[in-house]
N, C-alpha and C positions, 0 to 999 in steps of 0.2 A: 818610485812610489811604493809605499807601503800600503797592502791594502788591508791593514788591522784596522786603520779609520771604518770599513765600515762593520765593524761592531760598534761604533763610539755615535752619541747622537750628535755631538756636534761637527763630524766631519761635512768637510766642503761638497758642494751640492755636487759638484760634476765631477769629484770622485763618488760617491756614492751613486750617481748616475751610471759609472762605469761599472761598479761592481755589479750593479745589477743586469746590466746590461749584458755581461758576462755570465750571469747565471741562466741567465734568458738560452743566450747564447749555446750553454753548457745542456740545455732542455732539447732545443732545437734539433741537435744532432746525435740526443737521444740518452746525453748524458744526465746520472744524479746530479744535482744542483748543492755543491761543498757549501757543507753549514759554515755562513758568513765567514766564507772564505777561509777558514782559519787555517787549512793545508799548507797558504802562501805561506801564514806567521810561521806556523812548525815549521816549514823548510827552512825557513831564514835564520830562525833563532837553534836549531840544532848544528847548524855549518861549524865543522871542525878548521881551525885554525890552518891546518893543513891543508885542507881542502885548494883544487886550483881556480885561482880567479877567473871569472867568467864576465867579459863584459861584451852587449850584443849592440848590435847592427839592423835595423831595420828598413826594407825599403821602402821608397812611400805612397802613398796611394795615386792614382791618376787624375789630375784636375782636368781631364777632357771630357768627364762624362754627365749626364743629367743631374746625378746630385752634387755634383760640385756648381754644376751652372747653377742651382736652384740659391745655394747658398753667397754664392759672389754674385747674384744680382743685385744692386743695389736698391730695387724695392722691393723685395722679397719681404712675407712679413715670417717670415718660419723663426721662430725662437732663436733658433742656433744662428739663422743669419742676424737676425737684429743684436742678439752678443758678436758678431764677428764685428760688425763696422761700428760695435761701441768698443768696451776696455780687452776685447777677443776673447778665443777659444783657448784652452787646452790643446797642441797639437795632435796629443792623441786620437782625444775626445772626436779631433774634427775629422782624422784622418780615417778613424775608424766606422765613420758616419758615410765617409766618401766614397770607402771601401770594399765594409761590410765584414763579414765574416773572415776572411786572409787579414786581413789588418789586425781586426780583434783577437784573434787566434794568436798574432805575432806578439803582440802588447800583451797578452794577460800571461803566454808562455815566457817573456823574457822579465818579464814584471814576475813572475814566479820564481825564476831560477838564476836570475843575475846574483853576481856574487863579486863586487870590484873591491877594489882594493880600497882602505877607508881614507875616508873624504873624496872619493869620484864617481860618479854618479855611471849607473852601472846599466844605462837603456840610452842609447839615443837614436834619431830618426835619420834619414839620410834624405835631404834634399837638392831640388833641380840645381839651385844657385844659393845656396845659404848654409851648404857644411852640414854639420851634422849638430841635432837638434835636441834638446830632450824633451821628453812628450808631453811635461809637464809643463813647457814654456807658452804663455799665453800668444797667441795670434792675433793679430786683426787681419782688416782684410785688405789694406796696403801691404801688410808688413808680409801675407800669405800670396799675394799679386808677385811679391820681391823673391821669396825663398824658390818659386816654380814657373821662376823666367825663361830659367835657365832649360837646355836639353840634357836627359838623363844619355849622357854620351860622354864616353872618355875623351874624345876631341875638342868637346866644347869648353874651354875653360873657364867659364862661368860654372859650371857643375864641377870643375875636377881640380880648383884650382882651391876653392874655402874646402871641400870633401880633404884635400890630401894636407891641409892644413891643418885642420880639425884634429883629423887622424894622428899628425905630428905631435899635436898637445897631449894625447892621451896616450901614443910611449912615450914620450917627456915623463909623462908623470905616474905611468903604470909600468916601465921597462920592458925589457923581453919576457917576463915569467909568465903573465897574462892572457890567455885565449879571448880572440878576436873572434864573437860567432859572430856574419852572416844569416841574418833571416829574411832571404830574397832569391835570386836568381842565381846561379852561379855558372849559368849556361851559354852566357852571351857576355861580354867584355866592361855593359857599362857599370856594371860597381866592382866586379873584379880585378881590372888593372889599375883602377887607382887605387883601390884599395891593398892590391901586392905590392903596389909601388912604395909603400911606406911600409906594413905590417909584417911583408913576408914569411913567414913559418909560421906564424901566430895565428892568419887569416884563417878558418875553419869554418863551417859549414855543417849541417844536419846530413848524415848519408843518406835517411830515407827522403830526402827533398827531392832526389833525382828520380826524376820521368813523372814523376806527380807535379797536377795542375792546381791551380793556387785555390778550388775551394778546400781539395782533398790536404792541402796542405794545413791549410785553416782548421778542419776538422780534426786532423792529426793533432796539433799543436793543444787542443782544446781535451782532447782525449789526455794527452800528457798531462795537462795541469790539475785535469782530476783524480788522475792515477797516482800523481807527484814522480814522476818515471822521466826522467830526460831522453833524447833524443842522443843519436851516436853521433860524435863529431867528428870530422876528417879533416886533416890539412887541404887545403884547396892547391897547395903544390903537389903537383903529380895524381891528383885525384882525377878519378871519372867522371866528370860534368854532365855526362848524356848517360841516357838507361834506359832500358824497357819501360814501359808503363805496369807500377804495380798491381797486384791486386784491388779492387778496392775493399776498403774499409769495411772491417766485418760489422753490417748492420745492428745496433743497442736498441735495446726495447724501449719505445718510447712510452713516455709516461704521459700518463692520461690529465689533463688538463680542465681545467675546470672553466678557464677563459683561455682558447687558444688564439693568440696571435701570429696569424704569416709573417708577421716582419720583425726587422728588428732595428730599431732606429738608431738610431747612438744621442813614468812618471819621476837633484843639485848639481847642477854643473860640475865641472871639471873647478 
């Protein structure tokens, strides 16, 4: 996803929903709020040919919790559900609703600094039973019932069997040269072993991800995308998976509000 659309007036409603939703975002935790995004466009359109390809990984939000039940009720009358059980969501859009701030963080950081190789789409989601996704693809709420059947567990092959297939098409068609980020766990085996199981040397990871918990991780990520500053990557062969718990995050002056809102509601294939 490009998110030059939202300088443009007639970009699609629920990107423009997300950008803003990202600047929200970008306020919350106490960052300037990047004029209409434009930092994304300069990253993307100064990328040197040389540069190494970067295509990410994200994990997905939890359909166990209050606002996923909110949304897959089937009378719910909440906007975003009444688009789920008609033509669907944006996976992003929905994941990021589900999630909250870790999800947003992950989306708007790999939507900033993805760099695949051309013609493959350089973001996709990673689901229970449905492979891996791009956030751009619309949902309903069968089709979201179908992708998070499955157990996010290397055992269950319903999650690891479309995940390492997926995975197969995208070195098919991006070869060894490509870095494979991870933006999830890398603590615990379930996206890890199927994901070495195909990618091997490639699979890589953020190093400050380790011993940080997933708001700080959110925050991080969101920090990055203001700064336009990437994150260190590591091989996840031979890497330290476990760590101390960082510092946290050196408090930003927040900006004074004129309407403050506690909350915050809530992107081609291969």
């Amino acid at each position: 996803m490009s998110l030059k659309v939202c300088q443009s007036a007639p970009a699609p409603d629920h990107v423009r929903l997300f950008c803003d939703k990202i600047k929200k975002d970008c306020a919350t935790v106490g960052l300037a709020s990047p004029p209409d995004m434009v930092f994304t466009v300069e990253k993307r359109e100064n990328l040197s040919m040389s540069e190494v390809h970067r295509i990410f990984l994200l994990s997905p939000a939890s359909v166990a919790g209050t606002r996923a039940a909110l949304l897959m009720g089937t009378s719910s009358e909440l906007e975003m559900a009444r688009r789920l059980r008609g033509h669907g969501v944006p996976l992003g859009e929905l994941f990021s609703f589900i999630s909250g701030l870790y999800f947003r963080g992950k989306l708007a950081y790999a939507s900033a600094f993805s760099n695949a190789p051309e013609g493959v789409q350089g973001v996709f989601v990673i689901t229970a039973s449905g492979g891996l996704v791009p956030p751009d693809n619309a949902i309903t709420l069968d089709r979201l019932r179908q992708v998070t059947a499955g157990n996010l567990d290397s055992a269950d092959m319903r999650y690891r069997a479309p995940l390492e297939r997926d995975a197969q098409l995208i070195v098919d068609r991006v070869g060894a040269s490509s870095q494979i980020i991870l933006l999830g766990s890398i603590a615990t085996p379930k996206y890890v072993d199927p994901l070495l199981n195909v990618f091997g040397a490639q699979l890589m990871f953020p190093a400050e991800f380790v011993g940080r918990g997933d708001m700080s991780r959110g925050g991080l990520m969101l920090r990055c995308v203001e700064s336009g500053e990437q994150l260190t990557y590591l091989s996840v062969i031979g890497a330290a998976r476990h760590g101390p718990k960082p510092p946290k995050l050196k408090p930003l002056p927040r900006k004074t509000l004129a309407s403050s809102s506690r909350h915050a509601p809530i992107e081609a294939l291969l």
